[in-house]
N, C-alpha and C positions, 0 to 999 in steps of 0.2 A: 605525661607532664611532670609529674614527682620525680623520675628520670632523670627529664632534663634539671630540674631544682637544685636537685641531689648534686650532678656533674657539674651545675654552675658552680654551687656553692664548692663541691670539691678542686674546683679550679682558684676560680679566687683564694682559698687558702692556701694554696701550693703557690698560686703566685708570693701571696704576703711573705710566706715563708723563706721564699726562694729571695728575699729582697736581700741585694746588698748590707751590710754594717756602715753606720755611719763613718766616715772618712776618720782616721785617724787628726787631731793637731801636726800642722806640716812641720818640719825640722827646719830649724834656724839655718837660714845660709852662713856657709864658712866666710871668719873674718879673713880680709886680705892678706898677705903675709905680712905685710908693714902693721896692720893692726894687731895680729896674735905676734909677732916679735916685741911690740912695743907694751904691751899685757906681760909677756914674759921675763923683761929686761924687769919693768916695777915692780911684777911678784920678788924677783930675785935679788935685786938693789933700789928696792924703797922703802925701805925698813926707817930712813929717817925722817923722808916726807910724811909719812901715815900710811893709814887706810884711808882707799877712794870707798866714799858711799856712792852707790851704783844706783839705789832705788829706795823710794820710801813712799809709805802707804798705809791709810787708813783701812784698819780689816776690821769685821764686827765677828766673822770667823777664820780660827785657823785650827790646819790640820796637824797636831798634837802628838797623832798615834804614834809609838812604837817603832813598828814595821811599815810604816805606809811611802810608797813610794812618794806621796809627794809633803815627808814629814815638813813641820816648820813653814809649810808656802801658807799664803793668804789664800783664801778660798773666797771669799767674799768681801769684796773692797767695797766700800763706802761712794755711795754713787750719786747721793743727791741727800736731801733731809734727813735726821736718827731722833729719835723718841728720847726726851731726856731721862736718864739713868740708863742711857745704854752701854754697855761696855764697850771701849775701842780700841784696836791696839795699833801702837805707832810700829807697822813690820818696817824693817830694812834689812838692805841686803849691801855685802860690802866686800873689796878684794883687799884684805889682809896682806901686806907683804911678808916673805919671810922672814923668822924672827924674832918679829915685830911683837909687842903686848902694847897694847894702849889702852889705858883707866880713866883718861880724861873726854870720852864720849858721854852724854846724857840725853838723853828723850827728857821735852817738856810738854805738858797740855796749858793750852793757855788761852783764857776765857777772858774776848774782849780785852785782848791785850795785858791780862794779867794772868803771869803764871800761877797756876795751881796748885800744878806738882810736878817735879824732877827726877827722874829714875836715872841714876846711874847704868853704864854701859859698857862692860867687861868685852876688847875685841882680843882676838890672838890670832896667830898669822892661818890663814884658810885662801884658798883660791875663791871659794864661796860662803862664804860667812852670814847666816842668816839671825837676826835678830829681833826680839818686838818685847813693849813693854804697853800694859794695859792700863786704862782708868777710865771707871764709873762717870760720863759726863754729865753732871750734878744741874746742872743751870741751863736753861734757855738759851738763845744766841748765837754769837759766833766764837768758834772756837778753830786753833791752829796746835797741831803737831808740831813740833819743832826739834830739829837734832841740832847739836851743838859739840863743839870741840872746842877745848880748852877751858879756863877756868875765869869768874870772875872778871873783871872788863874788859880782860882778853879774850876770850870765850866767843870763835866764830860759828856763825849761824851756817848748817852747812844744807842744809833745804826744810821746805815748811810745807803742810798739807793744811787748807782751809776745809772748814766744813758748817754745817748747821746745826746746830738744835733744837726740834720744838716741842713745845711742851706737850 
């Protein structure tokens, strides 16, 4: 009997062992050729339009490192309620055209419809431009990420992340 014990248990480990790795994240299907011509035309003559913002997001982490492959990404997007005084950072992601420097971007946090605070936002030309700026969410409520282009009452809203705060 101990034998057999012995041979179960040494199976089942060899099974566990022998297990597959979890599947890799699948690779993004290639855009169509009208779609990556039309990405390649803007990088290279839309230097007077701007930068497209592509993606914006509430992160409570990002990864920071050095050397890490997935420097600068969000790791932990904001997904429902945050504890107040959590830190949050307004990430984006953006295609720079060639060129291009734009100083008139700003990240706003804005509580209950009043801004907080306004982080300026340094873009220069990258295919892939990742950006975030953080703040301490001080108060209870609702609160909105906000990026904006341009200045003062010209100053267009160019997307907004809603979120919560509770005490």
């Amino acid at each position: 009997m101990t034998r057999h014990v012995c041979w179960l248990a040494f199976a089942l480990a060899s099974a566990a062992l022998a297990q597959e790795p979890a599947p890799a994240q699948a690779a993004p299907s290639a855009p169509s050729a009208e779609e990556a011509k039309k990405v390649i035309e803007y990088y290279y003559k839309g230097k007077e339009q701007g930068p497209v913002l592509v993606e914006l997001k509430a992160c409570t982490k990002l990864d920071t490192g050095k050397d890490s492959p997935t420097k600068n990404e969000c790791l932990e997007v904001v997904n429902g309620p945050v504890k107040k005084g959590t830190n949050v950072h307004g990430w984006t992601l953006w295609l720079v055209p060639d060129g291009g420097t734009y100083e008139d971007v700003a990240i706003q946090f804005v509580h209950e419809g009043q801004v907080r605070s306004t982080m300026d936002v340094k873009l220069a030309s990258s295919l892939r431009s990742r950006t975030y700026r953080a703040s301490p969410l001080s108060k209870a409520g609702k609160w909105e990420i906000k990026v904006t282009r341009g200045s003062g009452d010209a100053a267009k809203e160019l997307a907004k992340v809603a979120l919560a705060v509770l005490d």
